[in-house]
C-alpha positions in Angstrom: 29.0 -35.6 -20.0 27.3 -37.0 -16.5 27.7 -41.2 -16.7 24.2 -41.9 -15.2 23.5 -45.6 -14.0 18.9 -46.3 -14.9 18.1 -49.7 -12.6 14.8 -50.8 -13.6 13.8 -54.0 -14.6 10.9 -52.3 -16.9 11.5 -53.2 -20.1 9.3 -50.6 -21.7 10.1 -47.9 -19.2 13.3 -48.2 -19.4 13.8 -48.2 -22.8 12.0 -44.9 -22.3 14.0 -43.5 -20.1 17.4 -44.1 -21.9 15.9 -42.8 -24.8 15.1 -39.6 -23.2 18.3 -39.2 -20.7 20.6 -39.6 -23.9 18.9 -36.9 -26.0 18.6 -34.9 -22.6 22.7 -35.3 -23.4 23.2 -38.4 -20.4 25.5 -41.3 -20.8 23.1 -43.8 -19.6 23.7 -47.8 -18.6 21.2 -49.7 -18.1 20.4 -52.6 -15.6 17.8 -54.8 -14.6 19.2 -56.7 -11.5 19.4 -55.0 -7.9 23.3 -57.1 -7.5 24.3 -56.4 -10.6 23.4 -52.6 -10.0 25.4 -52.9 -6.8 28.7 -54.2 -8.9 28.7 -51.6 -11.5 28.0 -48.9 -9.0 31.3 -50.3 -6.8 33.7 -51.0 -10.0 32.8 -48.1 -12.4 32.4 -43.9 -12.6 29.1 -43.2 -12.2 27.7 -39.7 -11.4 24.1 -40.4 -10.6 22.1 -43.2 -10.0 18.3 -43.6 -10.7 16.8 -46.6 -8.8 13.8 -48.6 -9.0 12.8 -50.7 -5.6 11.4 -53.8 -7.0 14.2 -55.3 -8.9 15.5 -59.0 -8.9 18.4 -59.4 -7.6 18.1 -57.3 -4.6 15.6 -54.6 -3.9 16.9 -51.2 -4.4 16.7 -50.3 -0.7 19.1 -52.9 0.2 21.0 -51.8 -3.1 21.6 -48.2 -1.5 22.1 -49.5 1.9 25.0 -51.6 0.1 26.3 -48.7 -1.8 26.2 -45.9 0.9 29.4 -46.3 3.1 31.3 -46.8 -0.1 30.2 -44.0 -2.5 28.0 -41.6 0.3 28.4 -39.2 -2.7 26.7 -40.5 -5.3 23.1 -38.9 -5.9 20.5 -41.6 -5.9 17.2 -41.1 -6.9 14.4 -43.6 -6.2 11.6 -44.6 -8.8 8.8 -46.8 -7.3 5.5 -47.6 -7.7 4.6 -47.2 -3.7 3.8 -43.5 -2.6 2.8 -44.1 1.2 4.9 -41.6 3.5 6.1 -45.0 4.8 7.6 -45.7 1.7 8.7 -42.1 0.9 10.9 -42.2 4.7 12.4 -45.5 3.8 13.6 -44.4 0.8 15.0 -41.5 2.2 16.4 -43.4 5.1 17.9 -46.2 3.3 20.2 -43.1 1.5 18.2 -42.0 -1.5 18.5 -38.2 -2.1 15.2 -38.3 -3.7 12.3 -40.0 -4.4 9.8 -39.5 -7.4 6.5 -42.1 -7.7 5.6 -43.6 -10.8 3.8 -42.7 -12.9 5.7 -39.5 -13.7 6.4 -37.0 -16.2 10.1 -36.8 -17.5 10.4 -33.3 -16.8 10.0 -33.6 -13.7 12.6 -36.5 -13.3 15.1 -34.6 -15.4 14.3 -31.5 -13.3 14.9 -33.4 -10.1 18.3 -35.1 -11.2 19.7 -31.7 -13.0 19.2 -30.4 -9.1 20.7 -33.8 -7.5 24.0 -33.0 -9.8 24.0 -29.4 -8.9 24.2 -30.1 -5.4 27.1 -32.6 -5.9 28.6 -30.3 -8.0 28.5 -27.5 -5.4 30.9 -29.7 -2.8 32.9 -31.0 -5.4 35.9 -29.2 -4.9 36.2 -30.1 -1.6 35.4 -34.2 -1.6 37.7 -35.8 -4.2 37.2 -39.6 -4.9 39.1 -42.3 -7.4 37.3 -45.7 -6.7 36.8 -46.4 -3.4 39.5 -43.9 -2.2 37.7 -40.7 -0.9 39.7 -37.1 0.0 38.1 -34.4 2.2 39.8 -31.6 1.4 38.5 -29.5 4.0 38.2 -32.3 6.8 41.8 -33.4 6.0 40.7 -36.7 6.4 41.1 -40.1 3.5 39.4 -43.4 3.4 39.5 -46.5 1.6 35.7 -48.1 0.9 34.6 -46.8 4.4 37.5 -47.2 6.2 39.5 -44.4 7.7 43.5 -44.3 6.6 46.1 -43.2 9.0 47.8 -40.5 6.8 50.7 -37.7 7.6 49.9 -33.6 6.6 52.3 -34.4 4.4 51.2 -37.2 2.9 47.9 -35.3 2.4 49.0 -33.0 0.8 51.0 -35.6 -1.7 47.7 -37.1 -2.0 45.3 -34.1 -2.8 47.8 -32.7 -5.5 47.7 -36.5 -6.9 43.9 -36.7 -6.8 43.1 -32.9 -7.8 45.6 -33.7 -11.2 43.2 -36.9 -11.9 44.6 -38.2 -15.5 47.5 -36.2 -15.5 51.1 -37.0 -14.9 52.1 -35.0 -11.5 55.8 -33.9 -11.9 58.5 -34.2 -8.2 58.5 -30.2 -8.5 54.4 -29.7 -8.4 54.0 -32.2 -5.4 57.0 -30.3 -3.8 55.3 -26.8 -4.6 52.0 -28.0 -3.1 54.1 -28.9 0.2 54.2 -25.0 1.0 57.3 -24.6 -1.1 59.2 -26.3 1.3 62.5 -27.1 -0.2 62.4 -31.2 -0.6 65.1 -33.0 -3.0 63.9 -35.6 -5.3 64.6 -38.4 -2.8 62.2 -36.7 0.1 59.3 -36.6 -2.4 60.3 -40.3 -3.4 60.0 -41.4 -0.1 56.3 -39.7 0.7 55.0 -41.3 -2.5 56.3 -44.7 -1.9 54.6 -44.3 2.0 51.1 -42.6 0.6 51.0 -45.7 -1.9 51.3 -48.4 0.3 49.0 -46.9 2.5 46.2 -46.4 0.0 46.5 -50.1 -1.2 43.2 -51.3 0.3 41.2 -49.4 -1.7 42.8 -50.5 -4.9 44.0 -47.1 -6.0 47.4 -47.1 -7.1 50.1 -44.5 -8.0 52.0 -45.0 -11.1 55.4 -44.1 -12.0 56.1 -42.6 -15.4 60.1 -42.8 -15.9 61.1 -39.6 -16.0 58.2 -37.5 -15.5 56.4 -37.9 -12.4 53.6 -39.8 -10.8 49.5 -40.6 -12.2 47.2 -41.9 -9.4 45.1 -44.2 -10.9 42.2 -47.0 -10.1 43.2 -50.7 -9.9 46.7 -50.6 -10.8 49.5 -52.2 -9.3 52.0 -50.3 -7.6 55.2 -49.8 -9.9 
């Protein structure tokens, strides 16, 4: 089930919408305020994001320009009132992936996010995030927030199998496997988890130990 967050400080609207995104088969939260939009968005899972741009708080242009180095994944779709191409470019250059003015038909907004979570879905398998840590599978490249990390092929690869398991406990013989079947002791995989989580620390990612089974990468847990 897709975890959508609705930001719209329309009471009536609103209730509307979560009323029709839930039976649509959405888990939908709602919020009213642009900062408190911007915490959720940072500190929870959220697959999509519909935004309204008048909203206490903060508007919702300076909410996306907030949210954008840190979750440049996350398909946002702008409601608003104003329709001018103006508005329509400043949406889209604020980071919106869409932009439908009000009023509208629900349709045509479910219609429009069903093809903003198809297109996430169709890179996917190659962008992996937890939190604020992001993997590029394909760019073998890792960041923290927006922040590059300094990370070893190996350490990678440690990652990627950590990441790509997401809820599951990784066993010593899967992450060795995933280093091309090299043949590493228990100590040598030891060592490249202890390095990979100290080096992912700043995005508040940690790696769990589970006594005698293996390792689960996990958000906001301290390193064990």
């Amino acid at each position: 089930m897709n975890r959508l967050l609705l930001v719209e400080d329309d009471p009536d609207l609103a209730d509307a919408l979560c009323i029709n995104l839930t039976r649509s088969g959405y888990e939908v939260l709602h919020v009213a305020d642009g900062l408190i939009a911007e915490s959720k968005i940072l500190r929870e899972e959220i697959d999509a994001a519909i935004i309204d741009i008048g909203l206490p708080g903060q508007d919702g242009l300076t909410l996306i320009r907030h949210i954008r180095p840190q979750k440049p994944g996350l398909p946002v779709l702008i409601l608003t009132a104003l329709d001018d191409v103006e508005d329509r470019v400043a949406g889209l250059d604020a980071g919106a992936d869409d932009y439908l003015a009000k009023p509208f038909q629900f349709v045509e907004l479910e219609a429009r996010l069903k093809a903003l979570l198809r297109r996430t879905r169709a890179v996917a398998a190659d962008q992996l995030q937890i939190g604020n840590l992001r993997l590029d599978r394909t760019g073998q490249r890792a960041w923290a927030g927006d922040q590059p990390l300094d990370l070893s092929a190996r350490e990678l690869a440690v990652l990627d199998v950590l990441m790509s398991q997401r809820d599951r406990v990784v066993t010593k013989e899967q992450i060795a496997a995933e280093l091309n079947g090299e043949d590493l002791g228990t100590n040598a995989i030891e060592v490249y988890v202890h390095r990979l989580r100290k080096k992912i620390e700043p995005s508040g990612v940690g790696v769990r130990t589970m006594r005698g089974l293996g390792y689960l990468i996990e958000p906001n847990v301290e390193a064990q």
